[in-house]
MDAnalysis code that builds the backbone (N, CA, C; Angstrom):
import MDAnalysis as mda
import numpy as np

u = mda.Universe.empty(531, n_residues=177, atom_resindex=np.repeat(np.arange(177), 3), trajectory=True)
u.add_TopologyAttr("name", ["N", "CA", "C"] * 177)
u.add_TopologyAttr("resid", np.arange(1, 178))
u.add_TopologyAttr("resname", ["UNK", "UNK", "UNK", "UNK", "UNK", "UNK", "UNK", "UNK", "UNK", "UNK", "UNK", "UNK", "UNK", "UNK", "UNK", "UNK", "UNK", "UNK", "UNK", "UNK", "UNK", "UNK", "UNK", "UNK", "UNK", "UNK", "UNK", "UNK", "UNK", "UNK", "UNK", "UNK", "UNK", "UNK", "UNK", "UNK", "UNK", "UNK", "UNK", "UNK", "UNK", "UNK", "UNK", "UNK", "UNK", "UNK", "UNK", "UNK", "UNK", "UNK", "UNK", "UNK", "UNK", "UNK", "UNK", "UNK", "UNK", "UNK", "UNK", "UNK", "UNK", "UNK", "UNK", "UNK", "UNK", "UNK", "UNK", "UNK", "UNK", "UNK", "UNK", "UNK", "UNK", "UNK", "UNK", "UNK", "UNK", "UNK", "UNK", "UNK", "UNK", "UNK", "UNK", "UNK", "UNK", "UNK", "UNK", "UNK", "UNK", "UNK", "UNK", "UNK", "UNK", "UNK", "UNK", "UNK", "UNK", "UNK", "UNK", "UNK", "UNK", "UNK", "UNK", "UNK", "UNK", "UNK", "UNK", "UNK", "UNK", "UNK", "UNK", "UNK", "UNK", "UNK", "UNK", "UNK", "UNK", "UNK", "UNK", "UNK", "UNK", "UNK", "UNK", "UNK", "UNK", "UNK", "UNK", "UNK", "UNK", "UNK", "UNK", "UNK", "UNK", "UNK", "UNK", "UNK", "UNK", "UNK", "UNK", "UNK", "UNK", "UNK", "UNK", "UNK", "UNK", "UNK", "UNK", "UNK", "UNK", "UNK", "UNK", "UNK", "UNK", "UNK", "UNK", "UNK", "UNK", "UNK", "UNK", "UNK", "UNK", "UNK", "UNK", "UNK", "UNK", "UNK", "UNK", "UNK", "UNK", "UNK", "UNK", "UNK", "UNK", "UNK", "UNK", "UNK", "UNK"])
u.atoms.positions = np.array([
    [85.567, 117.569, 90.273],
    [85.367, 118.585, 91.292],
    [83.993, 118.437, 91.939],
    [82.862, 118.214, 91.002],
    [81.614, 117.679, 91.465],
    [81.763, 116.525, 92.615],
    [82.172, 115.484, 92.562],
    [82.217, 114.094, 93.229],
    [82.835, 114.685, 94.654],
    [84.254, 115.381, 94.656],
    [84.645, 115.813, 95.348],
    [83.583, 116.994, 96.421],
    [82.835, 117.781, 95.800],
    [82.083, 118.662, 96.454],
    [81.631, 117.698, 97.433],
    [80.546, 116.705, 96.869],
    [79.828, 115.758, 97.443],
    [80.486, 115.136, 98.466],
    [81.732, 114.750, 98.458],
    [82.236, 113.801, 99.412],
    [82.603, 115.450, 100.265],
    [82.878, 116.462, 100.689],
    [82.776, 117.125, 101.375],
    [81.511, 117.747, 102.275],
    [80.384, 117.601, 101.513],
    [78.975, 117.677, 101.962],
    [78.851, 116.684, 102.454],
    [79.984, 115.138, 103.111],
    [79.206, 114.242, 103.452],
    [77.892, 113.568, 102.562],
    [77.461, 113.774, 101.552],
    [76.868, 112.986, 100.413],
    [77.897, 112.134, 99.284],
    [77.855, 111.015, 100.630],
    [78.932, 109.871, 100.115],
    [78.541, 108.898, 98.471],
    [76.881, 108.837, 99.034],
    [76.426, 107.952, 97.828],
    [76.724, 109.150, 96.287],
    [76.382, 110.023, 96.726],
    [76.280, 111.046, 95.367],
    [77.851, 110.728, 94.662],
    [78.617, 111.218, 95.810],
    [80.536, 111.373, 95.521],
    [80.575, 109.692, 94.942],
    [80.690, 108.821, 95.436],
    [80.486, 106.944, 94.530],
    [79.946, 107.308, 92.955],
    [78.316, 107.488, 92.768],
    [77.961, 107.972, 91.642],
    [79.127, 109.060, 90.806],
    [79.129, 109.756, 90.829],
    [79.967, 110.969, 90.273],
    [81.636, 110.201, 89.948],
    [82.307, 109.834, 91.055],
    [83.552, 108.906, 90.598],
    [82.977, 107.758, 89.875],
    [81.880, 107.556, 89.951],
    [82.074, 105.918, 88.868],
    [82.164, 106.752, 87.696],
    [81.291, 107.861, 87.157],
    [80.561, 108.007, 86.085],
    [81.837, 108.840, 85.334],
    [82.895, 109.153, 86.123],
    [84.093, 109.976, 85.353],
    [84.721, 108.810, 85.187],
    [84.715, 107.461, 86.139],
    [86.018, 106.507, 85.664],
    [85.355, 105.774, 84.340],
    [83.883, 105.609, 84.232],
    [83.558, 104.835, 82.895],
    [84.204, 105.872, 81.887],
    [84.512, 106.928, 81.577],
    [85.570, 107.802, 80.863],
    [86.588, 107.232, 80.666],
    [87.355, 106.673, 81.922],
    [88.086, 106.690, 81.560],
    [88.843, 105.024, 81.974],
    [87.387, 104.558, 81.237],
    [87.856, 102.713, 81.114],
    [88.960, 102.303, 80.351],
    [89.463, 102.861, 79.330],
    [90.135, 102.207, 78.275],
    [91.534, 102.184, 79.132],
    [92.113, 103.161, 79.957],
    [93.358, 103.557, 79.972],
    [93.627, 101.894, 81.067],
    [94.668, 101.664, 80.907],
    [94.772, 100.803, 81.547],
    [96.539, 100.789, 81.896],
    [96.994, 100.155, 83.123],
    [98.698, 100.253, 83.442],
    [99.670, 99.815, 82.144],
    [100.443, 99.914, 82.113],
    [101.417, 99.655, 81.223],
    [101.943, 98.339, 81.154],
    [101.649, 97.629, 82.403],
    [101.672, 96.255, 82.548],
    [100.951, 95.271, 81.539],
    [99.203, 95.853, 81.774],
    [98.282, 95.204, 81.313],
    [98.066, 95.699, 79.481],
    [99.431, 96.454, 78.762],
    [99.122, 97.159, 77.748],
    [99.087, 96.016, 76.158],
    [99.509, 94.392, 76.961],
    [99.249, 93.396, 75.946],
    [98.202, 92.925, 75.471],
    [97.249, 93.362, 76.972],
    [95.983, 92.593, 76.610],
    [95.074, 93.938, 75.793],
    [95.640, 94.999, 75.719],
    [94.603, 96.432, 75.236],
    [93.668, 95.588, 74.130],
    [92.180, 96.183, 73.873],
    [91.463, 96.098, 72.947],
    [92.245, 95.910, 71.589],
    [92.249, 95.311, 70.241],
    [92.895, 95.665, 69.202],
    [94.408, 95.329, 69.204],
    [95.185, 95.063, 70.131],
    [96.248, 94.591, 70.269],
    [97.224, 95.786, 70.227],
    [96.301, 97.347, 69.816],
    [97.610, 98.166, 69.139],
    [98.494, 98.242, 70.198],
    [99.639, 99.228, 69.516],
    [100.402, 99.899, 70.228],
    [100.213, 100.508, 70.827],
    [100.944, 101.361, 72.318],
    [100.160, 101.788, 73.203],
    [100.763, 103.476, 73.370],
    [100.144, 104.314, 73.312],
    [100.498, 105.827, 72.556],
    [102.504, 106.121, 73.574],
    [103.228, 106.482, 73.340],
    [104.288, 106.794, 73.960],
    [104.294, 107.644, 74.834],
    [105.185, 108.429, 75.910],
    [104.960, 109.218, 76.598],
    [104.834, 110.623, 76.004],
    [103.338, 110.978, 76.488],
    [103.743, 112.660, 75.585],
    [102.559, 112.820, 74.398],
    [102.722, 111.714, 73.994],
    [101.998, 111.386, 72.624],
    [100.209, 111.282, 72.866],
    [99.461, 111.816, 71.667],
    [98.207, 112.350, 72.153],
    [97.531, 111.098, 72.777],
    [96.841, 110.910, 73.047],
    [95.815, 109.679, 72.619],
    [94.443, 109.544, 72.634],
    [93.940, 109.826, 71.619],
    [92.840, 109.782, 71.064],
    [92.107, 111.408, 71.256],
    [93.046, 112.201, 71.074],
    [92.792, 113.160, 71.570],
    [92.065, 113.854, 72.498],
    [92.151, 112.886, 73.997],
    [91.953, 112.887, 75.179],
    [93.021, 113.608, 75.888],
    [94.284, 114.087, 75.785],
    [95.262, 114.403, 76.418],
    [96.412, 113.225, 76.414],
    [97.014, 114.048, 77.500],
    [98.381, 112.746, 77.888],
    [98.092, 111.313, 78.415],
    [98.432, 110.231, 78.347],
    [97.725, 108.905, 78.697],
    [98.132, 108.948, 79.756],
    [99.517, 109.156, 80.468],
    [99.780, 109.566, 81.712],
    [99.423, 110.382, 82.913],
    [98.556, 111.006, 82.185],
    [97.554, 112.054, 82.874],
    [96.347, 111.554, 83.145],
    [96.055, 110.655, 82.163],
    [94.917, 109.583, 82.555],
    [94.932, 108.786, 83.015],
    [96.102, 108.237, 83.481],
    [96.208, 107.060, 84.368],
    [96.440, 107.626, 85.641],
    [97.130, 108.815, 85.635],
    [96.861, 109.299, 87.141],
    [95.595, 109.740, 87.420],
    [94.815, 110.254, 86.769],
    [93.866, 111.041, 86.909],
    [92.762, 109.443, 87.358],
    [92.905, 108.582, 86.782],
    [91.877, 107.235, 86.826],
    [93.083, 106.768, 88.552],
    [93.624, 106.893, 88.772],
    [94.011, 106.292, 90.075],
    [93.421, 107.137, 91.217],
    [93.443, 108.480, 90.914],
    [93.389, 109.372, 92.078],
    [90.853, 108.897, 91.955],
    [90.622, 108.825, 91.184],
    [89.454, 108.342, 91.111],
    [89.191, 107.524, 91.813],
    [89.700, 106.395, 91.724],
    [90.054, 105.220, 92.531],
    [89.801, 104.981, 93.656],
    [91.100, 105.740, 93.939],
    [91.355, 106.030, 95.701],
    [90.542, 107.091, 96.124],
    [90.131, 107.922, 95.787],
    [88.733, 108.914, 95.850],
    [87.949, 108.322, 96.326],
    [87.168, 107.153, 95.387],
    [85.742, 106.744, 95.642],
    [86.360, 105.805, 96.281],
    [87.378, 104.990, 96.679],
    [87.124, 104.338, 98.312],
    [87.149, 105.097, 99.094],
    [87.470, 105.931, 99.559],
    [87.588, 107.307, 100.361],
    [85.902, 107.172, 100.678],
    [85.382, 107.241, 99.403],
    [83.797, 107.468, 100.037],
    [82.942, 105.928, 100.207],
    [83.542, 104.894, 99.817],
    [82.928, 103.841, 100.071],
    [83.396, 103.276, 101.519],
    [84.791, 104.067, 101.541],
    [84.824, 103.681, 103.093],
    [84.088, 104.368, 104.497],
    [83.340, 105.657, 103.970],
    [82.616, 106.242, 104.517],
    [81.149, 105.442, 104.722],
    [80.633, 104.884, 103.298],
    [79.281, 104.126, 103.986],
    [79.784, 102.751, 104.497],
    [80.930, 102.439, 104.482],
    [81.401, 100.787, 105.181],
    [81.304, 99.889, 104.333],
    [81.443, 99.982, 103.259],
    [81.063, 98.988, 101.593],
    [82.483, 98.678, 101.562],
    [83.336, 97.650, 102.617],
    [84.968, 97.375, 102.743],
    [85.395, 96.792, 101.366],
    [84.821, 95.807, 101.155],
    [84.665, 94.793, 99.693],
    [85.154, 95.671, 98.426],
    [83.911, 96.470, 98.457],
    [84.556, 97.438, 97.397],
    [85.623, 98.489, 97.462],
    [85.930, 99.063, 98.740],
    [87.130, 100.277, 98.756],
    [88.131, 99.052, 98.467],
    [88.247, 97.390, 99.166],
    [89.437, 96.770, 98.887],
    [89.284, 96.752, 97.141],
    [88.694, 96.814, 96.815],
    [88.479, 96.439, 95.001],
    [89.216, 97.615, 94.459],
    [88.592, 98.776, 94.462],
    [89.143, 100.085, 94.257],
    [90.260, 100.344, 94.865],
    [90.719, 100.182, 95.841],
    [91.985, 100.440, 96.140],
    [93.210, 99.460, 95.604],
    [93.113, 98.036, 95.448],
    [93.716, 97.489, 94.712],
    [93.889, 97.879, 93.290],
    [92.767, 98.301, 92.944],
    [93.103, 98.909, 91.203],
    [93.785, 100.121, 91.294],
    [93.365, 100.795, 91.963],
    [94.064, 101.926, 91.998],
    [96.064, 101.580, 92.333],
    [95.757, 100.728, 93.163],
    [97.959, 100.220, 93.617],
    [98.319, 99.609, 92.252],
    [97.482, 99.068, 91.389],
    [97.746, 98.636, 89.936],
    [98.187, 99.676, 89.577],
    [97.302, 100.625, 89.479],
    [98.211, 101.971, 88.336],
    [99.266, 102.719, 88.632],
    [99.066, 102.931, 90.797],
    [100.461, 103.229, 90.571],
    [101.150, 102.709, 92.203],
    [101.796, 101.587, 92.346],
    [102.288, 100.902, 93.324],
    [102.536, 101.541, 94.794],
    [102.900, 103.006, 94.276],
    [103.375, 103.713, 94.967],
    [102.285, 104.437, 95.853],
    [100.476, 104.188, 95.937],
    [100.059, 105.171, 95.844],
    [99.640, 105.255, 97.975],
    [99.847, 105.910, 98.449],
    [100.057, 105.716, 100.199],
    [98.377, 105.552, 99.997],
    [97.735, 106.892, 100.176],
    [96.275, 106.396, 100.562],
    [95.347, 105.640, 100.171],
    [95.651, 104.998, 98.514],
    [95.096, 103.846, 98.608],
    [95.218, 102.673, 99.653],
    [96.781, 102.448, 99.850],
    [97.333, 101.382, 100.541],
    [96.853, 101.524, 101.529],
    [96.808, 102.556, 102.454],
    [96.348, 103.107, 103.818],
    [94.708, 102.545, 103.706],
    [94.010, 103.280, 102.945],
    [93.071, 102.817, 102.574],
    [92.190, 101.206, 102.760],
    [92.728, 100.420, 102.087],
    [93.068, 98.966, 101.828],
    [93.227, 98.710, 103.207],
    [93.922, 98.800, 103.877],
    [94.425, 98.810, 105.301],
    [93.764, 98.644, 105.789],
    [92.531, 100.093, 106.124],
    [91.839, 99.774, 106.710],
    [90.298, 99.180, 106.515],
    [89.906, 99.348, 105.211],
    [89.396, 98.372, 104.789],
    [89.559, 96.691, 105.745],
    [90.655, 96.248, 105.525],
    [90.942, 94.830, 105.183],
    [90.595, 94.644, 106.828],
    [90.895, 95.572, 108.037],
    [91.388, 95.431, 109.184],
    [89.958, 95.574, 109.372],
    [88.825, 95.746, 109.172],
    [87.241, 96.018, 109.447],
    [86.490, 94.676, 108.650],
    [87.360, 94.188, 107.582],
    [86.693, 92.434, 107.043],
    [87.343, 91.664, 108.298],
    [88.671, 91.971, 109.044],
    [88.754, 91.100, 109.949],
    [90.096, 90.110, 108.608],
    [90.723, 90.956, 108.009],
    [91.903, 89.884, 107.098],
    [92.981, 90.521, 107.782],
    [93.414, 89.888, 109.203],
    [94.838, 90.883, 109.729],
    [96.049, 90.883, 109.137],
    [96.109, 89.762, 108.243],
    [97.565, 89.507, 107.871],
    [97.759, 90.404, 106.833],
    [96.706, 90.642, 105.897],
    [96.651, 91.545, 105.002],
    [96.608, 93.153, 105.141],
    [95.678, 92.891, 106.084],
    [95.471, 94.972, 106.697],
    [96.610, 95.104, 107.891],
    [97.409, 94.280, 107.889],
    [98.660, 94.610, 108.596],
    [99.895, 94.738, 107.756],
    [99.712, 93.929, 106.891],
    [100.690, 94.098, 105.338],
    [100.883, 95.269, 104.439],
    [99.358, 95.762, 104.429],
    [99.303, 97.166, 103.765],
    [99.752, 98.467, 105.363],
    [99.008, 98.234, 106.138],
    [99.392, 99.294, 106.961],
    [100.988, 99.106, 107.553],
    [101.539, 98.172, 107.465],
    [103.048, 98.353, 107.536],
    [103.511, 99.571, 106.593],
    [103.103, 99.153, 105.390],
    [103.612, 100.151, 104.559],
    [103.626, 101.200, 104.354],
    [102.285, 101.733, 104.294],
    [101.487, 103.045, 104.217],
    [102.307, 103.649, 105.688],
    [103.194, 103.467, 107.104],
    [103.443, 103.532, 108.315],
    [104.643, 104.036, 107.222],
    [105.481, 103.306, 106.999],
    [106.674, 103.416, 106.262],
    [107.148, 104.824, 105.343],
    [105.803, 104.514, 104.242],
    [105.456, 105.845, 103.343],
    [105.545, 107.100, 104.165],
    [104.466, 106.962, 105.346],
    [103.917, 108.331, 105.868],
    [104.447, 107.887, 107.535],
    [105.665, 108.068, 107.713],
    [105.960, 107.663, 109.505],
    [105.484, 108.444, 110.512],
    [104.710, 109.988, 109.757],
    [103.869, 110.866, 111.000],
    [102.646, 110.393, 110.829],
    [101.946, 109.579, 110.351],
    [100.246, 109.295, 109.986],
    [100.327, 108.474, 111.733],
    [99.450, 109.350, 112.421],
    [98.887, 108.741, 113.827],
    [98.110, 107.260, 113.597],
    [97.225, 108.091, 112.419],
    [95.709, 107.165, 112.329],
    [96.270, 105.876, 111.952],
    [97.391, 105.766, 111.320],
    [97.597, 104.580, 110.679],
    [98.487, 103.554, 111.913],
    [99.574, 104.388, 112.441],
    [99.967, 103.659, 113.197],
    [99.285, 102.850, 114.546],
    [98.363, 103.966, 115.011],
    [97.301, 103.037, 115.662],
    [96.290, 101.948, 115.320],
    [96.077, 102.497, 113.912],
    [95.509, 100.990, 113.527],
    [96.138, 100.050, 112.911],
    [97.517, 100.172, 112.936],
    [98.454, 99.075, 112.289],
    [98.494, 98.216, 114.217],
    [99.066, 99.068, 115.004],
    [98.795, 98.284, 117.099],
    [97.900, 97.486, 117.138],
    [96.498, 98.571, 116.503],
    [95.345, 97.299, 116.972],
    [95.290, 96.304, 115.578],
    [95.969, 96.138, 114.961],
    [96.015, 94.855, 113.316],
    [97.083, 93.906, 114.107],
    [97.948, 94.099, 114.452],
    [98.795, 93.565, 114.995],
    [98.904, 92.761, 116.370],
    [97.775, 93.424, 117.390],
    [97.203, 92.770, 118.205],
    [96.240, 91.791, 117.562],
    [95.307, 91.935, 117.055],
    [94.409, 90.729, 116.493],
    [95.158, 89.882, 116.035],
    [95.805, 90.273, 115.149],
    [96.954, 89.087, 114.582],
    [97.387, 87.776, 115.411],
    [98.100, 88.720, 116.699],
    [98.418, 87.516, 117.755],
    [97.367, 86.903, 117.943],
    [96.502, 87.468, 118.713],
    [95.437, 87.376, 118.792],
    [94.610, 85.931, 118.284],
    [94.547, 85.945, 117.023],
    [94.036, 84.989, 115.934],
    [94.714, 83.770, 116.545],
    [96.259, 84.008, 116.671],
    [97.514, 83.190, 115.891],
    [97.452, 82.266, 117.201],
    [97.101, 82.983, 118.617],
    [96.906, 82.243, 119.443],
    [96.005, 81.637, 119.880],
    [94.485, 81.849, 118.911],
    [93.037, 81.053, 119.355],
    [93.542, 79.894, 118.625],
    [94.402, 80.168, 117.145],
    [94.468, 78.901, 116.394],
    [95.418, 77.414, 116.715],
    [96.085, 78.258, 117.670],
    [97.006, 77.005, 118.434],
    [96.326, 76.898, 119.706],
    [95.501, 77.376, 120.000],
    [94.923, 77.215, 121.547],
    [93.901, 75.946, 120.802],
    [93.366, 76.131, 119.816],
    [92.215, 74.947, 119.189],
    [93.307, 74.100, 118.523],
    [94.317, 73.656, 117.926],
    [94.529, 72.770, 117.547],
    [95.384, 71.829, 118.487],
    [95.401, 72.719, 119.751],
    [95.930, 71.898, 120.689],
    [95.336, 70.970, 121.057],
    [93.569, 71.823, 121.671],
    [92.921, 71.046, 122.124],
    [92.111, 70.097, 121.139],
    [92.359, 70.054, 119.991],
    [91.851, 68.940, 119.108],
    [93.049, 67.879, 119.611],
    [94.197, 68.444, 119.134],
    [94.663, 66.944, 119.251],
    [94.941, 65.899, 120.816],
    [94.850, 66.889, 122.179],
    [94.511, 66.185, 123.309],
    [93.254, 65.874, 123.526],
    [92.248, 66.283, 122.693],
    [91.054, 65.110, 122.662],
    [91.022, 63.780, 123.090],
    [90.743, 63.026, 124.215],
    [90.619, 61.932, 124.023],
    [89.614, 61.083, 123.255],
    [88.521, 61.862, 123.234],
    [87.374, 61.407, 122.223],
    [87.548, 61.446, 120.656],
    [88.556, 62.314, 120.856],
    [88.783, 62.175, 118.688],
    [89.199, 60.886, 118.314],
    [88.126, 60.553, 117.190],
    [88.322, 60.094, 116.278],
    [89.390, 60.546, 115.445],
    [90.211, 59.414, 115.127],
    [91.378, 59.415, 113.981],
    [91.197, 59.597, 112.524],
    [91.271, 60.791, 111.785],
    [90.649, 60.663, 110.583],
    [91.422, 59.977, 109.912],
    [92.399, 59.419, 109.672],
    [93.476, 58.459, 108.975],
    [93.226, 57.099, 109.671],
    [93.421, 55.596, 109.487],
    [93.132, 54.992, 109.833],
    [94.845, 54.738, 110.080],
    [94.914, 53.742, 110.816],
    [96.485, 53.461, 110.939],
    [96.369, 51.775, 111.248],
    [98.015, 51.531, 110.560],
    [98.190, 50.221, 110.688],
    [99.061, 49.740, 111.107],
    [99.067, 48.430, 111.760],
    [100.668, 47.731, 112.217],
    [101.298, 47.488, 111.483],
    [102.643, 48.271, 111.367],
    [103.771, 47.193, 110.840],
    [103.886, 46.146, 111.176],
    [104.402, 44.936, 110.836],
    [104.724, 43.980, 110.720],
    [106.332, 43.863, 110.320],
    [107.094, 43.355, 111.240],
    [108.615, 43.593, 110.828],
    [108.870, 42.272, 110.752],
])
């Protein structure tokens, strides 16, 4: 609730601090996927079942996702893209399903300039949420760059290969028949 205050006061760095310092809490919990590699090899508590008398583990894995996607929320506020993509990917680890991470990620990825990717996630997050404005406009402009890209990269490999000055990086030889 603290972290949260902060990211409402616009004290983004504070809200980052405050979500890291609840997720080192809650390092151990990890997806159900990754429950081979757990510390100790044990078994991994069942649904329901205490664990470690922390509560429900399911409650902690949501509770560590919504963290997640929280503090990119505020890392996407100071423009730290690198990391909301980090955090938001962990966070789609715990739960595949989760829109504003993905959304998130999105736009993240579409501000590193990775269109294929921040058009991949914002397809989806469009899908999830088909009234989100914000997303669908920035899925138009992901999708324009895209072309965009797709056509500087054939506009240059054209003009490499009508080069008359290029050099052949392969050497070539006569058959002889």
């Amino acid at each position: 609730k603290e972290a949260n205050g902060y990211f409402s006061a616009g004290r983004f760095r504070e809200a980052v601090a405050m979500y890291t310092s609840a997720l080192d809490l809650l390092e151990k919990y990890e997806p159900a996927s990754a429950s081979s590699s757990r510390p100790g090899g044990g078994a991994e508590p069942s649904r329901g079942e205490v664990a470690d008398g922390m509560g429900d583990e399911t409650e902690a894995l949501q509770l560590k996702t919504t963290l997640l996607a929280n503090r990119a929320a505020a890392l996407l506020k100071l423009e730290e893209w690198r990391h909301v993509v980090e955090d938001c990917t962990d966070a789609l680890r715990f739960d595949p399903q989760h829109c504003k991470a993905m959304l998130r990620r999105g736009f993240a990825y579409a501000r590193l300039k990775v269109w294929a990717k921040a058009a991949r996630d914002l397809e989806q997050a469009v899908v999830w949420e088909p009234g989100d404005k914000k997303a669908k406009a920035e899925l138009q402009m992901v999708r324009r760059m895209l072309q965009e890209q797709t056509k500087e990269a054939r506009d240059r490999a054209r003009r490499v290969m009508l080069d008359p000055t290029r050099q052949l990086s392969m050497p070539t030889r006569r058959l002889t028949v």
